[in-house]
Steps between C-alpha positions, in 0.01 A plus 500: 500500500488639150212278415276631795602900365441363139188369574398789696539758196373282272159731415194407337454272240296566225166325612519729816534832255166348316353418770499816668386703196238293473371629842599860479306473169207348710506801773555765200185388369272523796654835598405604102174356551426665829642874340278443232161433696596757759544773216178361316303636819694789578378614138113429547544685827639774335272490246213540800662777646507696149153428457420635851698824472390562166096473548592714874673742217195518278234524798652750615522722216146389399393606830696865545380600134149417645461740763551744247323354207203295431422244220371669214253193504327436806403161450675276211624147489748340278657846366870467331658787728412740758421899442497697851329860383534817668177559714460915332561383167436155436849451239674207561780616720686132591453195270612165623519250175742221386746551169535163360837481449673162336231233625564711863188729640676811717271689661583868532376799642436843297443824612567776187773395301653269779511127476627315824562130454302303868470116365539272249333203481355230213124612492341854390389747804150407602270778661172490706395790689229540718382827636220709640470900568436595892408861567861671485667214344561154304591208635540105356755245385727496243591096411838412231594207434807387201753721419713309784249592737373214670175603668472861611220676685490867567267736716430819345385778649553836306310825452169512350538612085313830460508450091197207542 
């Protein structure tokens, strides 16, 4: 009888121990691996939603300052920043341009003394803007690209400058 209880509490030997770390080090790894690929594509999701919300961030903006403002050039392509002017004065009231700022391009947003930070990105800001002058007012599109703005496209419409 006490070799049947003695063999019974006996425990593992130490092949079993080795043996079993070996597969718990197996399963470890795959979960590692898996956590690893699954946060590799949460980040370039994120990474899409950023860019999404930003450029919504920066259209937006764009496109409130230009119901009050027009370009100050009606029709320009590859311009390094944007200047909205006041339609009685034509002063640049809002400039859109990028600050390089260690290898990084932030595009910001001034209006007087203000400087609002909207995007960062690795290119410069690039402007085309394409307009025409209707009877009471201006209308066109307003293009930027870099700056981290991917590819943005704006409808202006904004009252017609009385300074020319």
């Amino acid at each position: 009888m006490s070799d049947a209880v003695s063999r019974r509490q006996r425990g593992e030997t130490l092949i079993e121990l080795m043996l079993a770390m070996a597969v718990m080090s197996l399963v470890f790894a795959g979960l590692a691996g898996i956590t690893f690929t699954v946060s590799d594509r949460f980040e370039h999701w994120a990474d899409r939603v950023t860019a999404a919300s930003t450029g919504s961030a920066v259209a937006a903006t764009v496109q409130a300052d230009s119901h009050r403002y027009v370009p100050c050039t009606a029709r320009a392509t590859g311009l390094p920043e944007l200047a909205l002017c006041s339609p009685l004065d034509c002063r640049p009231a809002v400039v859109y341009a990028t600050t390089a700022i260690s290898g990084v391009y932030v595009l910001v947003r001034r209006e007087g003394a203000t400087e609002i930070p909207l995007a960062r990105g690795n290119r410069p800001l690039a402007v085309t803007v394409s307009g025409r002058q209707g009877p009471d007012d201006e209308f066109g599109r307003i293009d930027l690209s870099g700056a981290g703005v991917k590819a943005l496209s704006i409808a202006y419409r904004a009252p017609r400058r009385s300074c020319g």
